[in-house]
Backbone as a chain_set.jsonl record, in Angstrom:
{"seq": "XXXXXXXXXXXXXXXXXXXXXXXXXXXXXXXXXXXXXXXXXXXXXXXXXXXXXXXXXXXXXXXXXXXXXXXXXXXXXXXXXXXXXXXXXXXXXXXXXXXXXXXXXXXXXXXXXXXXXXXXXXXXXXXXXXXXXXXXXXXXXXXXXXXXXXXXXXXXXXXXXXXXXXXXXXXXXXXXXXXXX", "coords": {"N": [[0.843, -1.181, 0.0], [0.422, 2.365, -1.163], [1.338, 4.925, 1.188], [0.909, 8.844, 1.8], [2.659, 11.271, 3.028], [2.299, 14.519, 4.105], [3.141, 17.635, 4.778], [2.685, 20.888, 5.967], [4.848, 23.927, 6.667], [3.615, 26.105, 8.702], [0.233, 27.199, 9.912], [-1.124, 28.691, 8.005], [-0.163, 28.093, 5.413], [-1.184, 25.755, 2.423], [-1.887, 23.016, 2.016], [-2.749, 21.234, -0.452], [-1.044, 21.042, -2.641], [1.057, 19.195, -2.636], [-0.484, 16.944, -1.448], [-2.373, 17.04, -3.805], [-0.091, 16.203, -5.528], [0.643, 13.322, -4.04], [-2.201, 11.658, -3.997], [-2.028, 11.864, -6.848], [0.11, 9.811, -7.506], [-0.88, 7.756, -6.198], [-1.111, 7.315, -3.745], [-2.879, 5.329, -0.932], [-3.349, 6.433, 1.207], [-3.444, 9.627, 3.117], [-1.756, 11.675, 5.252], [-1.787, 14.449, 6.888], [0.217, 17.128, 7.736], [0.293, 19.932, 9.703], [2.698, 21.584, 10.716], [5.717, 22.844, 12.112], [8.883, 21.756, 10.33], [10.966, 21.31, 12.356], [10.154, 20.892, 14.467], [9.689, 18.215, 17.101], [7.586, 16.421, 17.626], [5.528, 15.199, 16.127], [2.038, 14.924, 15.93], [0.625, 13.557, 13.399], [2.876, 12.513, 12.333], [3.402, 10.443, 13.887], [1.079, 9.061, 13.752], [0.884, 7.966, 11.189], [3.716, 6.454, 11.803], [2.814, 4.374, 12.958], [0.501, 3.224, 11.397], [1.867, 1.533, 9.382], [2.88, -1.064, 7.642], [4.723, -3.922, 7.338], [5.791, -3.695, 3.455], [4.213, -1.826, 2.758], [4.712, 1.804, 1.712], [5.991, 4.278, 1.971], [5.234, 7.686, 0.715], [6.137, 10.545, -0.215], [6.231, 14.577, -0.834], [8.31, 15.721, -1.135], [11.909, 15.404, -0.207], [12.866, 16.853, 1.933], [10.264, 17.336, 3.864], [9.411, 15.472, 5.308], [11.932, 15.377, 6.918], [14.058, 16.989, 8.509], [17.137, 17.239, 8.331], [19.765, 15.516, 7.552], [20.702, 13.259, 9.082], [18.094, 13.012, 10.456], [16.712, 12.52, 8.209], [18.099, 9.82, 7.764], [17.711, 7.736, 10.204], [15.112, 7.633, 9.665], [14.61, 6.296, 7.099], [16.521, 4.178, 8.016], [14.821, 3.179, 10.07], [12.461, 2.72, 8.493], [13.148, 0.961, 6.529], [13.924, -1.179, 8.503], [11.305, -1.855, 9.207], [10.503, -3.188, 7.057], [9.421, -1.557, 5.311], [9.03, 0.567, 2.362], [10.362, 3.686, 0.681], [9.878, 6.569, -0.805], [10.299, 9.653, -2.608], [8.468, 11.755, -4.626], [9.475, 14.706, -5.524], [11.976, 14.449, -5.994], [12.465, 11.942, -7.372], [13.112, 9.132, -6.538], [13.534, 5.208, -4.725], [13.657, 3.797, -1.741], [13.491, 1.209, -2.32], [15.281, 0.165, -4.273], [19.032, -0.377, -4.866], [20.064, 1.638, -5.957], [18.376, 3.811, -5.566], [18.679, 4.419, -2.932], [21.303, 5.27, -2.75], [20.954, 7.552, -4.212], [18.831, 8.485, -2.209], [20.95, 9.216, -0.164], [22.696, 11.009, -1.469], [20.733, 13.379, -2.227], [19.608, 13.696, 0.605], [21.983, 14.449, 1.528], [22.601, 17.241, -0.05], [19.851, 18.759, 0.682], [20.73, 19.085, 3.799], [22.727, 20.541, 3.125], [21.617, 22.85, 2.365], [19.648, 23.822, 3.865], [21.746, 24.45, 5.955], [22.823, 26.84, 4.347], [20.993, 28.714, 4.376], [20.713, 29.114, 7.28], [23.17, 30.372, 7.699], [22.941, 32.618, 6.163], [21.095, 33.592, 7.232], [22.214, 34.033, 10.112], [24.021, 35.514, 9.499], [22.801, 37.883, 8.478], [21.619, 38.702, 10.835], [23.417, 39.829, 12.288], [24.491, 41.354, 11.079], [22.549, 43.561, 11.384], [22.312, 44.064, 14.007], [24.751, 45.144, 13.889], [24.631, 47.51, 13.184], [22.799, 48.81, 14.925], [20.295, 48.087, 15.394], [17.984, 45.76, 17.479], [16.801, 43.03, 18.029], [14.136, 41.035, 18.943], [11.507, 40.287, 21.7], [10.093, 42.967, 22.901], [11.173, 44.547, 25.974], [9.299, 44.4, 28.539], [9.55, 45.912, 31.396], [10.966, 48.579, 32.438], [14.115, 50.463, 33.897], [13.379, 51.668, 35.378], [11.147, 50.339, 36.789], [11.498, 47.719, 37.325], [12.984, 48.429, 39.698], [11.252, 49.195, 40.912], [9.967, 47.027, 41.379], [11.246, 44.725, 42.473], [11.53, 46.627, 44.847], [8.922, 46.309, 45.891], [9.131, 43.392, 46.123], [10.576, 42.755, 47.966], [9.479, 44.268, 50.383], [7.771, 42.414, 50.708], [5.364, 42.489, 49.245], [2.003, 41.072, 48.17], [2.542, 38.806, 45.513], [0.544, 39.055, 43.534], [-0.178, 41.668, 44.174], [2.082, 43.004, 43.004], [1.917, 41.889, 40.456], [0.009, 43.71, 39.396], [0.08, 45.703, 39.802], [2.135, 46.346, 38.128], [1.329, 45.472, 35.941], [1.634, 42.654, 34.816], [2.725, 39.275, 34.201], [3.2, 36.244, 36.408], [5.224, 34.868, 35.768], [7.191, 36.416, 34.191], [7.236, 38.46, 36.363], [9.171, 37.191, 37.909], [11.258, 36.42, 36.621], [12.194, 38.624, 36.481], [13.017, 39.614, 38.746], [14.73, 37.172, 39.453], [17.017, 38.14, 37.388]], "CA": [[0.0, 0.0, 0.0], [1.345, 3.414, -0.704], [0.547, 5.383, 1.883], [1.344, 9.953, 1.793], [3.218, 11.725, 4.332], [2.538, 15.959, 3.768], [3.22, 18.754, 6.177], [3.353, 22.415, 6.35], [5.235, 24.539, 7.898], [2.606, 26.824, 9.264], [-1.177, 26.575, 9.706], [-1.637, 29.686, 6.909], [0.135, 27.45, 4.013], [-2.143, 25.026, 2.408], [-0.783, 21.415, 1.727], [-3.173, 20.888, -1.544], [0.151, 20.86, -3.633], [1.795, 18.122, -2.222], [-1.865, 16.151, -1.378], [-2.941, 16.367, -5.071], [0.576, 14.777, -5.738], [0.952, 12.109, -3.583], [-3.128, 11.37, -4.545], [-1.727, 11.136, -8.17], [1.358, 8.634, -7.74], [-1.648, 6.479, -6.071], [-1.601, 6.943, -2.267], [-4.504, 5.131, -0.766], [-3.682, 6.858, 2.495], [-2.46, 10.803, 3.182], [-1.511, 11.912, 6.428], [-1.344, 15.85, 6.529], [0.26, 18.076, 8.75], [0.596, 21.61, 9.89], [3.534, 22.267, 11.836], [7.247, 22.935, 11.711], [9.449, 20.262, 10.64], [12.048, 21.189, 13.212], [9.45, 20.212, 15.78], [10.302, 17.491, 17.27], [6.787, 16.002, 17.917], [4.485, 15.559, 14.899], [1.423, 14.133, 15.985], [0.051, 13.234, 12.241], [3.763, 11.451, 11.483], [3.266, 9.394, 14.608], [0.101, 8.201, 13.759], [1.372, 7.713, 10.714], [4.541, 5.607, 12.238], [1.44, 3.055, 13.806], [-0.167, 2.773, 10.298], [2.493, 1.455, 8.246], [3.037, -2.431, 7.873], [5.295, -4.936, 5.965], [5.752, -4.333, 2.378], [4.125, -0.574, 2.13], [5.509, 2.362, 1.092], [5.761, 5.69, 2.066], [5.818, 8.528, -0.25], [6.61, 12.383, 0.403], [6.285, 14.881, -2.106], [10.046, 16.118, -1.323], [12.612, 15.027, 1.089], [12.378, 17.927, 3.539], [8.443, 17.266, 4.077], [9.91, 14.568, 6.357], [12.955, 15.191, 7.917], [15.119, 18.762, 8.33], [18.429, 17.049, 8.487], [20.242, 14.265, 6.774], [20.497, 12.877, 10.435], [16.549, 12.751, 10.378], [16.086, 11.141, 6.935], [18.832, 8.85, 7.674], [17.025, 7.59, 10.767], [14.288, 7.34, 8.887], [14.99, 5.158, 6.154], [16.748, 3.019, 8.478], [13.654, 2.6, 10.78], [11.534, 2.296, 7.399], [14.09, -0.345, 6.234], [14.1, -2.805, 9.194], [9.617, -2.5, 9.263], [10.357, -3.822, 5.704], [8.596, -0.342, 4.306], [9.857, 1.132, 0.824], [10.233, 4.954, 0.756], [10.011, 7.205, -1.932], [10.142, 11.292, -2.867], [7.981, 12.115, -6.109], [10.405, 15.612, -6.602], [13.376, 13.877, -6.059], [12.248, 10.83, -8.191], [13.669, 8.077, -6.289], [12.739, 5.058, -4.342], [14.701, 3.007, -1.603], [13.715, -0.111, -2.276], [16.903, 0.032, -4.68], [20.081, 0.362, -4.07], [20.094, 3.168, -6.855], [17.189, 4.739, -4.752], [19.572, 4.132, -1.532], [22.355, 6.166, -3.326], [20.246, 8.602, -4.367], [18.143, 9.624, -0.974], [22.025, 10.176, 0.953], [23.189, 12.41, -2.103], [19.84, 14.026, -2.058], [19.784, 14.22, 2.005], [22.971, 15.622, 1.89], [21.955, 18.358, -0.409], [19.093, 19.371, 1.466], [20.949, 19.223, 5.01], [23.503, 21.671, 2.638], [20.684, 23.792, 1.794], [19.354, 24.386, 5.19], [22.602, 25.257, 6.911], [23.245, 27.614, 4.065], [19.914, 29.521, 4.937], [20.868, 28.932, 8.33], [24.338, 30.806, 7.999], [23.328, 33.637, 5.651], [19.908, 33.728, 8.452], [22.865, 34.509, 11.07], [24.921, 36.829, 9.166], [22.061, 38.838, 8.76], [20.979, 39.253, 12.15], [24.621, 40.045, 12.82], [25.031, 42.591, 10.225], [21.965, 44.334, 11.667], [22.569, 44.467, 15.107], [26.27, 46.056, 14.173], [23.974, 48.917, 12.568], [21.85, 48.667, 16.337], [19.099, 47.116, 15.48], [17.752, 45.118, 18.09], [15.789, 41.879, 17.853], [13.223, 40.297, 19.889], [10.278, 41.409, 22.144], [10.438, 44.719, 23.793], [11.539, 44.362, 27.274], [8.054, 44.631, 29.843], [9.895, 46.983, 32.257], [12.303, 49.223, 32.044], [14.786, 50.246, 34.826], [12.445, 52.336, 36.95], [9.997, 49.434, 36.83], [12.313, 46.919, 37.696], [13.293, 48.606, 40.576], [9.89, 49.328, 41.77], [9.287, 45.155, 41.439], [12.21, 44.77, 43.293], [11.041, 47.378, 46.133], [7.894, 45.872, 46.037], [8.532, 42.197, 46.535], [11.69, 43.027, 49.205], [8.612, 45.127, 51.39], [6.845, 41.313, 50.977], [3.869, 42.889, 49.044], [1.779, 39.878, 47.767], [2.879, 38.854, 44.345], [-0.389, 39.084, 42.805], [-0.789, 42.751, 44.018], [2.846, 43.38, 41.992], [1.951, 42.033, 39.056], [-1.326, 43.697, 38.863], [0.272, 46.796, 39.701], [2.969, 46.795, 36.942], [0.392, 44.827, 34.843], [2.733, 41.768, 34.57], [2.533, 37.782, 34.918], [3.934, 35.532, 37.655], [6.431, 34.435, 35.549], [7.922, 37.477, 33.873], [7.712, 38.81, 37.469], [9.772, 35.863, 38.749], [12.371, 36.695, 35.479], [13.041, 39.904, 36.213], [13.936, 39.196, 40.198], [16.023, 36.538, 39.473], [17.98, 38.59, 36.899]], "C": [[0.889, 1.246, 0.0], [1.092, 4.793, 0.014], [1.89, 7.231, 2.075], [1.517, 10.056, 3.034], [3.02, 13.519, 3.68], [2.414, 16.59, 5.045], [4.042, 19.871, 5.114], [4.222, 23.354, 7.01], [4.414, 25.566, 9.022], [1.429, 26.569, 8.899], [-1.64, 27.863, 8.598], [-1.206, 28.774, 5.672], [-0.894, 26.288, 4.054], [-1.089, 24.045, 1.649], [-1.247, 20.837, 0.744], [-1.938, 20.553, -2.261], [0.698, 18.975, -3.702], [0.262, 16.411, -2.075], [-2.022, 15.307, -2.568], [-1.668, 15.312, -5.834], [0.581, 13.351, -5.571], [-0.692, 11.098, -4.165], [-2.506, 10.735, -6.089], [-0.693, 10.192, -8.306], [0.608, 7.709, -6.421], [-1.335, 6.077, -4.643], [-3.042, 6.599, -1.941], [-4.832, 6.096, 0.866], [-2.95, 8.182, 2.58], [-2.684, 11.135, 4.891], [-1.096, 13.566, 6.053], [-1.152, 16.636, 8.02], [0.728, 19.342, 8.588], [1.394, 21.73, 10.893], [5.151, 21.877, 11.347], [7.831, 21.238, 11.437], [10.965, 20.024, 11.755], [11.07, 20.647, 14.401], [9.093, 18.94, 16.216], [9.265, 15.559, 17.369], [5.443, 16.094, 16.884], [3.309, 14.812, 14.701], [0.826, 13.1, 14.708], [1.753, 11.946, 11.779], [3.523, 10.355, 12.417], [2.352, 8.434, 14.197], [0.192, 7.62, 12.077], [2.659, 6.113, 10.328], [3.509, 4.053, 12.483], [0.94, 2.393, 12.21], [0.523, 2.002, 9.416], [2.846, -0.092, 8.911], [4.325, -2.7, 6.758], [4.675, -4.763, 4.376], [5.093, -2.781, 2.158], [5.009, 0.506, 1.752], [5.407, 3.659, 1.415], [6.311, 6.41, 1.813], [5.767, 9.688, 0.165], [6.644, 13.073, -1.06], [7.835, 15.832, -2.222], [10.287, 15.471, -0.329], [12.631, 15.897, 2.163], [10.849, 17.879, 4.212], [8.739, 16.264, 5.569], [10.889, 14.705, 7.328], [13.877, 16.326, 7.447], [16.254, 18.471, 8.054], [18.909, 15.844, 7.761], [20.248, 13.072, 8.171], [18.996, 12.019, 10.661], [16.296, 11.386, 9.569], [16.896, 10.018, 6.977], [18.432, 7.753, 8.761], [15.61, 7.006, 10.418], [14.074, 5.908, 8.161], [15.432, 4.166, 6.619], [15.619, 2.094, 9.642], [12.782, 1.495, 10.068], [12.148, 1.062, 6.888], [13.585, -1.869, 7.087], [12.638, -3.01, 9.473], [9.587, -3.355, 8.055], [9.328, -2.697, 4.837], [9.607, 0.231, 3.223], [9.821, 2.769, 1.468], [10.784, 5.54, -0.107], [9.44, 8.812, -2.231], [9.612, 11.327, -4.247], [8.865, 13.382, -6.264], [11.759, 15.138, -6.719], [13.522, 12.222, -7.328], [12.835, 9.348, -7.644], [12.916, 6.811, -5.264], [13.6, 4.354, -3.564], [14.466, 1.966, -1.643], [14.664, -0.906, -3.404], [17.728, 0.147, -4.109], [20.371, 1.765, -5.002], [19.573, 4.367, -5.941], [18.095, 5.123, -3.7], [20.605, 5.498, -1.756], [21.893, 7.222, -3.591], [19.503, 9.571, -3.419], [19.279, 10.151, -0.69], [22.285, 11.106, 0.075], [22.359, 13.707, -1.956], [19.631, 14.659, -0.659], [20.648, 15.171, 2.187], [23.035, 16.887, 1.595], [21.051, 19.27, 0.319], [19.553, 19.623, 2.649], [21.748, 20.622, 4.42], [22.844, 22.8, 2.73], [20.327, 24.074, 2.874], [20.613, 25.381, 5.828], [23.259, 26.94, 5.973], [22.337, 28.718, 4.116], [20.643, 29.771, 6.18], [22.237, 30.587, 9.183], [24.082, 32.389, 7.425], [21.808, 34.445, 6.885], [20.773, 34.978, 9.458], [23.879, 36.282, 10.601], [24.369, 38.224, 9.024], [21.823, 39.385, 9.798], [22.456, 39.781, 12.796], [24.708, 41.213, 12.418], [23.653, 43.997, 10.527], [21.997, 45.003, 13.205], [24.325, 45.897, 15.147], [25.534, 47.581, 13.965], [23.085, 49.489, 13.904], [20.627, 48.628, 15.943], [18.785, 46.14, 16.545], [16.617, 43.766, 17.879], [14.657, 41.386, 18.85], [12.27, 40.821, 20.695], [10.914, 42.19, 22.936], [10.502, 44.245, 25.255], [9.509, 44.651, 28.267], [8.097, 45.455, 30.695], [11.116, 47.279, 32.244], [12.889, 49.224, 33.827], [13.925, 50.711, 36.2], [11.414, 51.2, 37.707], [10.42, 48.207, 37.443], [12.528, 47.089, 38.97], [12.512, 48.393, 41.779], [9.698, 47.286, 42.208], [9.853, 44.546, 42.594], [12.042, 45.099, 44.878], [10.069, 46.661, 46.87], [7.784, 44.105, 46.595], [9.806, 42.054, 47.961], [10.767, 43.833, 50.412], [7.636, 43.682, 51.602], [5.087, 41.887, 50.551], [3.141, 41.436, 48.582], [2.036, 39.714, 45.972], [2.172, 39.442, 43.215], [-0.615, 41.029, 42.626], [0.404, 43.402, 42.972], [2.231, 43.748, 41.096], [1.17, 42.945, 38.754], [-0.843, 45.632, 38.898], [1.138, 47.446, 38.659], [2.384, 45.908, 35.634], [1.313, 43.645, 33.86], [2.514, 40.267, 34.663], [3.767, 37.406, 35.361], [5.213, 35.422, 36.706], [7.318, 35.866, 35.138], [8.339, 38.254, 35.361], [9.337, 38.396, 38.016], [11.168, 36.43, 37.541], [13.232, 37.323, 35.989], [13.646, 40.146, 37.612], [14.964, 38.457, 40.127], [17.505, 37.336, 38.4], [18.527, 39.745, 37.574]], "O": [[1.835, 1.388, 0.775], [0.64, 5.726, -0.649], [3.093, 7.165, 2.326], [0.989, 9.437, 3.957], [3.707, 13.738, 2.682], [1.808, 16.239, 6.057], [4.96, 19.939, 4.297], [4.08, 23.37, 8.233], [4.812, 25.626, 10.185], [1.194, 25.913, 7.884], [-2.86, 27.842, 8.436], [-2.08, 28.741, 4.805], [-1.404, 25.837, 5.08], [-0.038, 24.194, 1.025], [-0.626, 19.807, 0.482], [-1.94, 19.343, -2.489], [0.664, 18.039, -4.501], [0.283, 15.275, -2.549], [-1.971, 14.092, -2.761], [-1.847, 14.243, -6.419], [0.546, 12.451, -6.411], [-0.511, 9.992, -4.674], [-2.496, 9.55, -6.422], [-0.626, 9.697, -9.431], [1.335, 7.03, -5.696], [-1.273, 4.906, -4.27], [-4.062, 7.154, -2.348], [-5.89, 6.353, 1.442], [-1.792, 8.121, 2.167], [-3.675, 10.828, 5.553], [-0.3, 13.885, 5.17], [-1.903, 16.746, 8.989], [1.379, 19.801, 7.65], [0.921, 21.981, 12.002], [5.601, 21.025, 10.58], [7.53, 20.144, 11.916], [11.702, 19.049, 11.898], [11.564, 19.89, 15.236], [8.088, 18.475, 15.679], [9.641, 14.39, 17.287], [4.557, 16.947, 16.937], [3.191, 14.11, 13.697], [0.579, 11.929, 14.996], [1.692, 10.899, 11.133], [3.413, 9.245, 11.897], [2.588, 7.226, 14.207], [-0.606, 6.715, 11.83], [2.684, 5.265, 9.437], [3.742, 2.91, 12.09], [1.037, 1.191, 11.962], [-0.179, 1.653, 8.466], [3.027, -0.364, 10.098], [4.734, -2.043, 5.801], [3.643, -5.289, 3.961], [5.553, -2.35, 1.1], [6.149, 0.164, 1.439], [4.401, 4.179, 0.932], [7.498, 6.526, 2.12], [5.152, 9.789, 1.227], [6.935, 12.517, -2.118], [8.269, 16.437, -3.202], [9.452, 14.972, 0.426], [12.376, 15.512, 3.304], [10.581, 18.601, 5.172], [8.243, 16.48, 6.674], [10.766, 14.231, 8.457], [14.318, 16.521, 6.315], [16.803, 19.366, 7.412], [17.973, 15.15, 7.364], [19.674, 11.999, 7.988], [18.824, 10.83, 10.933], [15.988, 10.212, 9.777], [16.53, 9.093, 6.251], [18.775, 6.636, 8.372], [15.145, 5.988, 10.93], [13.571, 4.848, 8.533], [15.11, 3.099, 6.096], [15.596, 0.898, 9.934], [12.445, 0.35, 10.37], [11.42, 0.069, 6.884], [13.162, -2.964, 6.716], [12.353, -4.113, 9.94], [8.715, -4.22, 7.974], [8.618, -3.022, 3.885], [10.83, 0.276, 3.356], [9.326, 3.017, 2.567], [11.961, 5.331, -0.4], [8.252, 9.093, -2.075], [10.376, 10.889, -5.107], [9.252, 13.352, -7.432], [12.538, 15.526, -7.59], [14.516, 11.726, -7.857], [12.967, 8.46, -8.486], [11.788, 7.115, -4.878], [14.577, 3.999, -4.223], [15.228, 1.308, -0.935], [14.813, -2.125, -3.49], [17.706, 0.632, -2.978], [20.887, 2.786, -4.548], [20.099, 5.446, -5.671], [18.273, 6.337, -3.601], [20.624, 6.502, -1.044], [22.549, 8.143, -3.104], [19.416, 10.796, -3.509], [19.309, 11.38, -0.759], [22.193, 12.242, 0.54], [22.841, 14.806, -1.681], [19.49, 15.878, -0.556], [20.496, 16.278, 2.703], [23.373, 17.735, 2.421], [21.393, 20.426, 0.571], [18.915, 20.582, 3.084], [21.562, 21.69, 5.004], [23.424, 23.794, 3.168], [20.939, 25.119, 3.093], [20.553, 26.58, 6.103], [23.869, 27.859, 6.52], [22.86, 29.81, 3.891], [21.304, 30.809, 6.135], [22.279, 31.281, 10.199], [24.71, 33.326, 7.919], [21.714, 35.637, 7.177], [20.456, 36.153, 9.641], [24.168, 37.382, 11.072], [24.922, 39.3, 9.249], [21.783, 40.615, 9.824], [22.409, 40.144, 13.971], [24.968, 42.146, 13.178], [23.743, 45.119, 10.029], [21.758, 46.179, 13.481], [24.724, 46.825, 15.85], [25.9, 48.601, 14.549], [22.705, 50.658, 13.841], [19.889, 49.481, 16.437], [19.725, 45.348, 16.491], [15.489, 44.042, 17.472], [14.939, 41.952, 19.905], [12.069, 42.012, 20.457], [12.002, 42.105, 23.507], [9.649, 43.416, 25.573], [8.954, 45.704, 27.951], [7.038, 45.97, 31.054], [12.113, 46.572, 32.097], [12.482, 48.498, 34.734], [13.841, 50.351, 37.375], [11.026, 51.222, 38.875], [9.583, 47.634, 38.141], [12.351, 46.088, 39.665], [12.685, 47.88, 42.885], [9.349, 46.681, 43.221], [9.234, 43.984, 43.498], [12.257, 44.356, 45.836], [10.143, 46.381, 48.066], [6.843, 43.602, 47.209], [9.699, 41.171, 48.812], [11.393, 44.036, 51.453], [6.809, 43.699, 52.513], [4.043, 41.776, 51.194], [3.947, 40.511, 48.683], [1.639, 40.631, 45.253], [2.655, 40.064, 42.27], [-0.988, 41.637, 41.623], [0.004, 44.217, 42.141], [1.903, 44.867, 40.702], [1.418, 43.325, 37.61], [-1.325, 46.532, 38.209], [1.064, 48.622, 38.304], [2.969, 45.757, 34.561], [1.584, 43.702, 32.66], [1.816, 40.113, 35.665], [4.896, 37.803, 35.073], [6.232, 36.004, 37.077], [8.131, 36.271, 35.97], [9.498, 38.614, 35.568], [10.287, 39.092, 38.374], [12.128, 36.901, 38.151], [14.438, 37.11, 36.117], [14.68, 40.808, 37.704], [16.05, 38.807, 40.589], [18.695, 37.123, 38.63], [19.54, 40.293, 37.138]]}, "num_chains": 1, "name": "protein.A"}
């Protein structure tokens, strides 16, 4: 049986693309998900993992749909291997129940692990080359120094936590942050 594997990276992209593929190279079964593939926990591949027997096949409509890293897909394939499942990419064209196919996912893995880290690197250089200019990244701080202080004042006088937060319009935890720092 050849049974689809699709995922999104976010719940705004729509996974039709990949669907109407795997539909046309004659999945009887698609599994679709919405969520990162760095995340670590993909309920739809799990249930997925459960579904798959001796002798099926599971197809992807690329190699990154599955696995971020060569690490991943290599993992993979060797899981898929010893259930006795095939596995095969319709853009990559290959399938491993060769050894052609075999040869073909690691070159292909490796590519794609290439391709990430080179996002990855020109990702960093950016955020580097903006901060030198002072740019700052990330959320806006919650309280500044005066505010800090006050939190400070406030939970060293033993006020009750709740009346803090409520007074610098804050939650427990961020409270709790900005004491310990």
């Amino acid at each position: 049986m050849l049974i689809g594997y699709a995922r999104v990276s976010t719940l705004d992209q729509n996974p039709n693309l990949q669907s109407d593929a795997l539909t046309a190279a004659g999945c009887e079964k698609i599994f679709i998900e919405k969520i990162s593939g760095t995340v670590a926990e993909r309920p739809e591949l799990n249930k997925l993992k459960e579904h798959l027997r001796k002798g099926d096949t599971l197809v992807v409509w690329r190699l990154d749909r599955l696995g971020r890293s060569l690490k991943d897909l290599i993992e993979w394939v060797n899981y898929l291997d010893s259930q006795g499942v095939a596995f095969k990419s319709i853009q990559e064209g290959f399938d491993t129940g060769t050894s052609g196919g075999r040869l073909v996912f690691h070159l292909f893995g490796a590519l794609a692990e290439f391709e990430r880290n080179l996002i990855q690197e020109r990702t960093m250089a950016g955020l580097t080359a903006a901060r030198s200019r002072g740019r700052v990244g990330g959320r806006p701080k919650k309280l500044n120094e005066a505010k800090q202080k006050m939190a400070r004042q406030m939970y060293d006088a033993k006020n009750p936590i709740k009346e803090i937060c409520d007074a610098l319009n804050i939650s427990k935890p961020t409270l709790y942050k900005y004491l310990a720092g």
